[in-house]
C-alpha positions as YAML, in Angstrom:
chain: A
units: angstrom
residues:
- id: 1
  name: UNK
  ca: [27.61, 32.74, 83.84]
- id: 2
  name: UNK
  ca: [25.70, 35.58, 82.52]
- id: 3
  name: UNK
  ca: [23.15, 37.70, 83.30]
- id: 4
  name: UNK
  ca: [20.44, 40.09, 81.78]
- id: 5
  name: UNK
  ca: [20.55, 43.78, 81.44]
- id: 6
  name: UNK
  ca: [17.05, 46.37, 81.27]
- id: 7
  name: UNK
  ca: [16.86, 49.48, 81.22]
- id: 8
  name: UNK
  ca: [13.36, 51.11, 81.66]
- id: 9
  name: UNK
  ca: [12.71, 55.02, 80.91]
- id: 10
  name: UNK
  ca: [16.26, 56.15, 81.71]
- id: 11
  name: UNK
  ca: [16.94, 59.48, 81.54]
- id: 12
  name: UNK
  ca: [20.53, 60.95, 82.90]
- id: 13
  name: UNK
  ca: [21.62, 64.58, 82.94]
- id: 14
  name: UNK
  ca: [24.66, 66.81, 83.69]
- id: 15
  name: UNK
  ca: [25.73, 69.87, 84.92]
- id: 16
  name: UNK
  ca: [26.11, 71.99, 82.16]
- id: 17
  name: UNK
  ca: [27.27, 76.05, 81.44]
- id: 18
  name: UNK
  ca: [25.20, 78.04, 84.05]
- id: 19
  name: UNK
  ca: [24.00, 76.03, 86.63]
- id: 20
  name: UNK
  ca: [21.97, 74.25, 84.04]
- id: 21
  name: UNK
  ca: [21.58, 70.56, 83.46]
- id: 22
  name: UNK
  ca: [21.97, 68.71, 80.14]
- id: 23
  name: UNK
  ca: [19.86, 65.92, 79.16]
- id: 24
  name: UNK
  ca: [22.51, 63.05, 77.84]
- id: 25
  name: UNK
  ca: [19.69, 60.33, 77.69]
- id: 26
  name: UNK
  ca: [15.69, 60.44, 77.90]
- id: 27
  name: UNK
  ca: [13.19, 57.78, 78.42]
- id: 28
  name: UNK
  ca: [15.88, 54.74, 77.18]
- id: 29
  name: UNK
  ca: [14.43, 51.64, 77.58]
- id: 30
  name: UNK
  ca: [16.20, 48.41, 76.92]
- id: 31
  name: UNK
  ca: [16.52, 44.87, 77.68]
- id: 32
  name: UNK
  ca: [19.99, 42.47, 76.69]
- id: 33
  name: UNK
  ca: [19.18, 39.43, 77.23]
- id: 34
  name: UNK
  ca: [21.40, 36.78, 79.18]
- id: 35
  name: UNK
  ca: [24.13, 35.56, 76.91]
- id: 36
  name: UNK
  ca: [23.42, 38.01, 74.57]
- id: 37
  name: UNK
  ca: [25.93, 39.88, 72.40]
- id: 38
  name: UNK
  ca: [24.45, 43.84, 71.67]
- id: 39
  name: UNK
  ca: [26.04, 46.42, 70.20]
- id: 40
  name: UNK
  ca: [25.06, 50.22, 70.13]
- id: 41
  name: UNK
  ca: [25.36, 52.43, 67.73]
- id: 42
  name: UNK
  ca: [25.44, 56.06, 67.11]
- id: 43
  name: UNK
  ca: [26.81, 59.71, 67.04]
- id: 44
  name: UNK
  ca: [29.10, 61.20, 69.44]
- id: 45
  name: UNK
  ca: [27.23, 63.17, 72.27]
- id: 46
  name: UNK
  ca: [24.27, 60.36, 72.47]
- id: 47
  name: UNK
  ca: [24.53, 58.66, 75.36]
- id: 48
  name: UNK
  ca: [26.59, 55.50, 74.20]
- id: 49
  name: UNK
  ca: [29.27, 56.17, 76.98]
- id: 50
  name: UNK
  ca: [26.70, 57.54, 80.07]
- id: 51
  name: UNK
  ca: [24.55, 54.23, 79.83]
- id: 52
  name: UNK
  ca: [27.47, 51.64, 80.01]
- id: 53
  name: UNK
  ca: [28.21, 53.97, 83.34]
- id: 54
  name: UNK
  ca: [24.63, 53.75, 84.19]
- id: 55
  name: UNK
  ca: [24.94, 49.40, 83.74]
- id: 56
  name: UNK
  ca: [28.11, 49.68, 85.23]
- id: 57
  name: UNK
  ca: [27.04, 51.48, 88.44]
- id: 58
  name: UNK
  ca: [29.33, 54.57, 88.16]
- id: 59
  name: UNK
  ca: [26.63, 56.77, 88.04]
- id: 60
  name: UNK
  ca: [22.99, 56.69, 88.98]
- id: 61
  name: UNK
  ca: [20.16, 57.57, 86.75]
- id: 62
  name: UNK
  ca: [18.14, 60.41, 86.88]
- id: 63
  name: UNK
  ca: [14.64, 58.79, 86.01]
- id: 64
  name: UNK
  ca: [14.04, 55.06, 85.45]
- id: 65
  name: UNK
  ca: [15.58, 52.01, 86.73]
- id: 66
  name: UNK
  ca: [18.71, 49.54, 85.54]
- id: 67
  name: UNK
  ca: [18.60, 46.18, 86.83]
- id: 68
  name: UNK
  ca: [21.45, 43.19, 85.77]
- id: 69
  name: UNK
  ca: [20.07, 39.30, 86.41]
- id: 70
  name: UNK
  ca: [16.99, 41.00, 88.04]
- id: 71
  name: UNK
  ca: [18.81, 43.19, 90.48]
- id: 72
  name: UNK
  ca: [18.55, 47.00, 90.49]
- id: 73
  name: UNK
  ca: [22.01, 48.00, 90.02]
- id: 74
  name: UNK
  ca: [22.85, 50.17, 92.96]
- id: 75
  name: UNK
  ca: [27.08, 50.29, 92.42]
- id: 76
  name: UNK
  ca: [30.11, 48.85, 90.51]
- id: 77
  name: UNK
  ca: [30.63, 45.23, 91.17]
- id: 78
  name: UNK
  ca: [32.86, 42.01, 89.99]
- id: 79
  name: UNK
  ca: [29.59, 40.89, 88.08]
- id: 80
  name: UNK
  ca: [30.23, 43.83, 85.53]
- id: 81
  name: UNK
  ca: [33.41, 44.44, 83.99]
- id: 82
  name: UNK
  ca: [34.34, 47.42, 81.79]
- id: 83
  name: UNK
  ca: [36.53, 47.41, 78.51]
- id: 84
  name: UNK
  ca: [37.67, 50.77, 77.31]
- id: 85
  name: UNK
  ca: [39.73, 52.33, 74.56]
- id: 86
  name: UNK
  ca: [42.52, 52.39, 76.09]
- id: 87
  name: UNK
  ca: [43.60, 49.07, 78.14]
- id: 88
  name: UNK
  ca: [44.40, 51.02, 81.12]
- id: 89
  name: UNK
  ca: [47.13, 48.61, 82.57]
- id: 90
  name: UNK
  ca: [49.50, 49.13, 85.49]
- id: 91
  name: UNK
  ca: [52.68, 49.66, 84.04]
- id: 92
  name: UNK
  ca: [54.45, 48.78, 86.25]
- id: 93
  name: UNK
  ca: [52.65, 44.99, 86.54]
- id: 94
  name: UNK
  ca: [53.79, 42.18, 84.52]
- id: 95
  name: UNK
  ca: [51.46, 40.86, 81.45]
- id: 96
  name: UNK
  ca: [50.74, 38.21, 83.55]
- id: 97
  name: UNK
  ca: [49.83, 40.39, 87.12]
- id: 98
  name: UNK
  ca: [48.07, 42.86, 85.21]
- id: 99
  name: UNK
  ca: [45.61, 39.93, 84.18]
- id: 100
  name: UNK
  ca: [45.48, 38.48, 87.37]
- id: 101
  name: UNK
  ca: [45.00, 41.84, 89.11]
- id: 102
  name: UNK
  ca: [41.26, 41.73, 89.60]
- id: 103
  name: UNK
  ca: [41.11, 38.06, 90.65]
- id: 104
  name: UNK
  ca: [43.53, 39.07, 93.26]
- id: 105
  name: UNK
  ca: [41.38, 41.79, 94.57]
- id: 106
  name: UNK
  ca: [38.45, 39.43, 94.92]
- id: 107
  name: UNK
  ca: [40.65, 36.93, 96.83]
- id: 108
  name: UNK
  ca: [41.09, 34.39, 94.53]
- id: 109
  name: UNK
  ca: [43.67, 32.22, 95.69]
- id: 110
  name: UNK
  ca: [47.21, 32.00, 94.25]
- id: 111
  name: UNK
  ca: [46.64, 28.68, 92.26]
- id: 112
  name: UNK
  ca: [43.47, 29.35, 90.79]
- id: 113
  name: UNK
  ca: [44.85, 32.52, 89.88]
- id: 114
  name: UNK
  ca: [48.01, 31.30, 87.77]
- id: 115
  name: UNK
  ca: [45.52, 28.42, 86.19]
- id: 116
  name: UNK
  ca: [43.61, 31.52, 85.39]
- id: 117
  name: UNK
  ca: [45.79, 33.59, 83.71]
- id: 118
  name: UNK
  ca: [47.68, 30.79, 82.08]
- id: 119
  name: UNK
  ca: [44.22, 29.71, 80.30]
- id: 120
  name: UNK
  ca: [43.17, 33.53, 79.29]
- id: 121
  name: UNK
  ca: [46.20, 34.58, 78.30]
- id: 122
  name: UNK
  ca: [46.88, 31.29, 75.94]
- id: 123
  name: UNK
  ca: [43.31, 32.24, 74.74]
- id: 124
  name: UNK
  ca: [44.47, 35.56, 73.66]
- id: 125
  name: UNK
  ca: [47.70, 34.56, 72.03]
- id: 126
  name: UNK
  ca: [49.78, 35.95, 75.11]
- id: 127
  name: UNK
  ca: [51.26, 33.25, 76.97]
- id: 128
  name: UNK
  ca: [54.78, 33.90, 75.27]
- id: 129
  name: UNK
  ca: [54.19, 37.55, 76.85]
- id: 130
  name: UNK
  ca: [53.45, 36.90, 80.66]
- id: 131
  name: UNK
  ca: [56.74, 38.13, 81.92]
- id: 132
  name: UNK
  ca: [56.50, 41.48, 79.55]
- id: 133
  name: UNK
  ca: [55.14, 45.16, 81.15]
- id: 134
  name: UNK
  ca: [52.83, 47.13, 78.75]
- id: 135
  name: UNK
  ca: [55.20, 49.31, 77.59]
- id: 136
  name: UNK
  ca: [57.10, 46.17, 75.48]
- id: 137
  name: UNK
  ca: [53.64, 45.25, 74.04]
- id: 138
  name: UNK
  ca: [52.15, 46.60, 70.29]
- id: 139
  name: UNK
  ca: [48.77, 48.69, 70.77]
- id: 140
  name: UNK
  ca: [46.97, 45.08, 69.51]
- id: 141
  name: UNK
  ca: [48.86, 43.41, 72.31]
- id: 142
  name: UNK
  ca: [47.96, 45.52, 75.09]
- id: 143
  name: UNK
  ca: [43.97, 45.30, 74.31]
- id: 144
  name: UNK
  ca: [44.07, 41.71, 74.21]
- id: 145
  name: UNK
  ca: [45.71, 41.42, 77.96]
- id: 146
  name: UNK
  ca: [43.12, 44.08, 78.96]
- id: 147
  name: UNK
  ca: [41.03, 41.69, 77.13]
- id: 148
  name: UNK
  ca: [42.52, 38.49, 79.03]
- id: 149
  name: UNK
  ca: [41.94, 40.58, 82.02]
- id: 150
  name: UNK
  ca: [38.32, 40.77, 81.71]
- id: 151
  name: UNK
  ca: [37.48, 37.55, 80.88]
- id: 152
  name: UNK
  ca: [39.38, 36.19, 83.37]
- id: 153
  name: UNK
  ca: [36.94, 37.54, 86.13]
- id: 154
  name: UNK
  ca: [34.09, 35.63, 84.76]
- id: 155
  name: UNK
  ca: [31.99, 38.91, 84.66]
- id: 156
  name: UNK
  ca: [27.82, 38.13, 84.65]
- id: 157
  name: UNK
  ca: [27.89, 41.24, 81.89]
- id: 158
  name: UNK
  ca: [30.73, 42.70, 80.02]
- id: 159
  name: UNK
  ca: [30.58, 46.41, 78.91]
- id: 160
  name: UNK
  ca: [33.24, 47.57, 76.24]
- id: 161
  name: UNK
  ca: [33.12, 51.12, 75.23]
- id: 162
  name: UNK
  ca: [35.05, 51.82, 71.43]
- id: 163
  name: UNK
  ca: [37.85, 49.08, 72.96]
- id: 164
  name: UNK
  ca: [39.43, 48.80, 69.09]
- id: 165
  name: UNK
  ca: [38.94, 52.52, 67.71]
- id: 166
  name: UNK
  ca: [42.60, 53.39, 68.49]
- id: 167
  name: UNK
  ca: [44.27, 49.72, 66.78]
- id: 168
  name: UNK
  ca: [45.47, 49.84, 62.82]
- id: 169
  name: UNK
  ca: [42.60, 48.11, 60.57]
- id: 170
  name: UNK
  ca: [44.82, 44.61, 60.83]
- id: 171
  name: UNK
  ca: [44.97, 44.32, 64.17]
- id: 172
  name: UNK
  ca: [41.24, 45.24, 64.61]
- id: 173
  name: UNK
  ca: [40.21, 42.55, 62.22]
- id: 174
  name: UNK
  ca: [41.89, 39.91, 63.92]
- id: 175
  name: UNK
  ca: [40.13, 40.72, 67.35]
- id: 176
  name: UNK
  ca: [36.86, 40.81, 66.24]
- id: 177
  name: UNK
  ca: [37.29, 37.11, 65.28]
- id: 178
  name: UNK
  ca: [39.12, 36.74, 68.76]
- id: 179
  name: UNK
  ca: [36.27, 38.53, 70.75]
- id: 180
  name: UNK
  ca: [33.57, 36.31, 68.86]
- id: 181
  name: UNK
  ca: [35.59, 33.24, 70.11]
- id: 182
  name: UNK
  ca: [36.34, 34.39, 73.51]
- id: 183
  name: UNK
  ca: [32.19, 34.96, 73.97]
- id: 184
  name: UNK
  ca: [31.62, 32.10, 72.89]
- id: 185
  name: UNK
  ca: [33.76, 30.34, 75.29]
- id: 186
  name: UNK
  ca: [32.69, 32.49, 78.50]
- id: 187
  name: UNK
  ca: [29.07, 32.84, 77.53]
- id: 188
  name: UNK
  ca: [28.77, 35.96, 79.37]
- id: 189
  name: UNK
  ca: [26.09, 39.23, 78.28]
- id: 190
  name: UNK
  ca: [28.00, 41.86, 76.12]
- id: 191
  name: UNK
  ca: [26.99, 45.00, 75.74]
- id: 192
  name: UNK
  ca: [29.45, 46.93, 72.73]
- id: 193
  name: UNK
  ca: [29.14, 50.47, 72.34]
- id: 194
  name: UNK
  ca: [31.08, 51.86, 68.83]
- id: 195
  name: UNK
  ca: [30.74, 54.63, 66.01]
- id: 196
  name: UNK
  ca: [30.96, 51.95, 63.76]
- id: 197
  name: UNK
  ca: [27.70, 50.58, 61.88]
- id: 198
  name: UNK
  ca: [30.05, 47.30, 60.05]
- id: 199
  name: UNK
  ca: [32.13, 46.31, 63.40]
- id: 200
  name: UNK
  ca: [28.38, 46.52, 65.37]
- id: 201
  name: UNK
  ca: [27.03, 44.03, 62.83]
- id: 202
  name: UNK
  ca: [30.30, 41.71, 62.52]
- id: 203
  name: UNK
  ca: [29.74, 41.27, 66.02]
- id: 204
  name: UNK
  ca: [26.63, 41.40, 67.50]
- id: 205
  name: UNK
  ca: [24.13, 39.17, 67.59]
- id: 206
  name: UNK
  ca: [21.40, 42.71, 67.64]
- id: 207
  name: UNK
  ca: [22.30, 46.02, 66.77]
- id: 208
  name: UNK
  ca: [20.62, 48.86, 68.61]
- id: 209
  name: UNK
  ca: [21.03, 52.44, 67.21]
- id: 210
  name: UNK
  ca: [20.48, 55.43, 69.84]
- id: 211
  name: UNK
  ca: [19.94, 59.43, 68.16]
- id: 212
  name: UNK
  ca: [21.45, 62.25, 70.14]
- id: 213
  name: UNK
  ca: [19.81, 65.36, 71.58]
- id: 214
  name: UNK
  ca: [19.42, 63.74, 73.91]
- id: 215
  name: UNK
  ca: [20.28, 60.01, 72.93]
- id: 216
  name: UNK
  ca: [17.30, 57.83, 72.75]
- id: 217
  name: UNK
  ca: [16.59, 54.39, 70.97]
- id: 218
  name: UNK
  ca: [15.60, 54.76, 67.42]
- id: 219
  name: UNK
  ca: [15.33, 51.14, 66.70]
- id: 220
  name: UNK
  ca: [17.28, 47.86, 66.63]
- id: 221
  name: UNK
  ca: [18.56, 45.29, 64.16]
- id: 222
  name: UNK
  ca: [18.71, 41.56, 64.20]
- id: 223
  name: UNK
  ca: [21.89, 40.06, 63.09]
- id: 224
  name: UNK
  ca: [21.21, 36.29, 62.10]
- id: 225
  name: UNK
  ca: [24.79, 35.64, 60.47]
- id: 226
  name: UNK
  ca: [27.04, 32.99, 60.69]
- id: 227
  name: UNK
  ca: [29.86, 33.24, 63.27]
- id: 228
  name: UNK
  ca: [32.39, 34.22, 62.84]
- id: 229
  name: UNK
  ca: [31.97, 37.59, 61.11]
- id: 230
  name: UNK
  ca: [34.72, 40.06, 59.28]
- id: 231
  name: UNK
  ca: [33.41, 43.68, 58.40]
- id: 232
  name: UNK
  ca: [34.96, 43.23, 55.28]
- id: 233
  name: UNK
  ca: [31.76, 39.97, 54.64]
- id: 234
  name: UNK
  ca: [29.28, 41.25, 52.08]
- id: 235
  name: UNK
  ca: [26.80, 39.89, 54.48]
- id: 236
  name: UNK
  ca: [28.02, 42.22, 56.84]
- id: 237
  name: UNK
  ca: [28.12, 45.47, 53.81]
- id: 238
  name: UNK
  ca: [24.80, 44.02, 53.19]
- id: 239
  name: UNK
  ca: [23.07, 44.06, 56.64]
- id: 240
  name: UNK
  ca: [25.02, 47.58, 57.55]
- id: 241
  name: UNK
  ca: [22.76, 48.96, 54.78]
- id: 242
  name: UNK
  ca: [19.89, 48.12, 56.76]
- id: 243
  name: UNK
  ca: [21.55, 50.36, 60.03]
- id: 244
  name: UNK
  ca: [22.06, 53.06, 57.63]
- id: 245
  name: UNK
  ca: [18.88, 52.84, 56.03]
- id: 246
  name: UNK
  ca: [17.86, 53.35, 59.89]
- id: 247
  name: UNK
  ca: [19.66, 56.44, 60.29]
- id: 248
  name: UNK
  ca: [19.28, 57.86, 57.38]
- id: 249
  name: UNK
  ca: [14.95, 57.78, 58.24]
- id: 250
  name: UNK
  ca: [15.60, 58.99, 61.76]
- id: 251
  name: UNK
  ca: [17.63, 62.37, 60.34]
- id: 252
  name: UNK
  ca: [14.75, 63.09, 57.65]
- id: 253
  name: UNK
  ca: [12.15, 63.03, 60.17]
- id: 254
  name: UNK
  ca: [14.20, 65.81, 61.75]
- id: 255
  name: UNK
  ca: [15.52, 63.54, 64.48]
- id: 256
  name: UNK
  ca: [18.42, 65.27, 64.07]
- id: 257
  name: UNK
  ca: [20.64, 62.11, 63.88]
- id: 258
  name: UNK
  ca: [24.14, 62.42, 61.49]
- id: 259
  name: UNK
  ca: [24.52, 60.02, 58.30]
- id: 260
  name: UNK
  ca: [27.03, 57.14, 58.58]
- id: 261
  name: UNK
  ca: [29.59, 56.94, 55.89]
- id: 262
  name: UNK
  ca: [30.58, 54.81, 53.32]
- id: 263
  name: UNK
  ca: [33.43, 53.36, 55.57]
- id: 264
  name: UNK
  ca: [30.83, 52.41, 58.28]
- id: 265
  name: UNK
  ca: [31.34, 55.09, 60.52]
- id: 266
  name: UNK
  ca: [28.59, 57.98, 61.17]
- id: 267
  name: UNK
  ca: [29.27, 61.51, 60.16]
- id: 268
  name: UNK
  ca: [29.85, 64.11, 63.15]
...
């Protein structure tokens, strides 16, 4: 299952020094479709973070509406699932309960739970893991159980915020292929937030790029490669020229948007 995402002039503030407020986002609008795999792009401080919140239901914008599969999102629910950095799991859970945590929680019975978790973590390359805690796991290890985790709930829409920044280059590589097969397989909306301009186009099937002060779209990208993707694909170089081209004509207008990098990542 899956489900649309649209945002329509979102704006989102916060307290800031002196009683006043900060504008993080203003007049975002936005529409993933249903199945869809976008990622955003763009400088620390522009937003990326406050409108997976926004889809997610942790917060409520200040102008404008969010809506998933049609709904106006009013709170969190087991339709959207988050991803972060970190995977966040109970350490003192087994591989295998830490995946089936959430299905748990919903009431999911005990047998489709283990048929569950024995089918996500295979998926994942886990299953000789179930009986570890996260502290006998690699940093690659741990993200894909967080990543078994999420899948496993059969989320509508699935929002991952920077989930491989932290992993070595290697193990990085090896999930993006992973990710783009575990998609495929659940069919569910993504929406990937990340700093960098190569992973965003080695993944998604559209690229949207947001400028800070405050963040606001400043145009999208169609990706129209072959799956699966590496960054290291000169398609991928190739089309990441076209993001960068894309920032690069957003800071000389005075946009005020920082240059991405040779190495795919944008300038702070």
């Amino acid at each position: 299952m899956s489900a649309s995402v649209v945002l329509e002039d979102v704006a989102q503030a916060f307290s800031g020094p002196g009683g006043g407020t900060r504008l993080a986002l203003d007049g975002v609008s936005l529409e993933v479709a249903a199945g869809e795999f976008a990622c955003v792009v763009g400088p620390s401080g522009c937003g990326k973070s406050t409108l997976l919140d926004l889809v997610a239901g942790h917060t409520r914008p200040l102008r404008g509406s969010v809506a998933v599969g049609g709904a106006p999102v009013a709170g969190p629910g087991a339709d959207r699932v988050m991803v972060f950095q970190e995977p966040a799991l109970f350490p003192w859970l087994s591989v295998a309960d830490n995946v089936g945590f959430g299905l748990k929680q919903t009431g999911v019975s005990a047998g489709e739970r283990a048929a569950a978790v024995s089918h996500w973590l295979a998926r994942v390359g886990l299953a000789e893991a179930a009986a570890l805690h996260p502290h006998q796991l690699s940093g690659g290890m741990r993200q894909r159980a967080a990543l078994a985790r999420a899948f496993a709930m059969r989320p509508q829409v699935l929002l991952m915020d920077e989930p491989f920044s932290a992993l070595d280059a290697p193990a990085r590589d090896r999930l993006h292929v992973d990710l783009q097969d575990l998609w495929a397989e659940a069919g569910t909306t993504v929406v990937f937030v990340t700093h960098n301009v190569r992973e965003a186009v080695a993944l998604g099937d559209r690229v949207v790029v947001l400028a800070s002060g405050p963040g606001r779209v400043i145009g999208e990208v169609e990706v129209g490669l072959r799956r699966p993707r590496v960054v290291e694909s000169t398609t991928v170089v190739g089309l990441a020229q076209e993001v960068r081209r894309l920032l690069d004509a957003a800071d000389q207008l005075g946009i005020g948007t920082p240059r991405v990098g040779r190495d795919g990542h944008v300038v702070i």
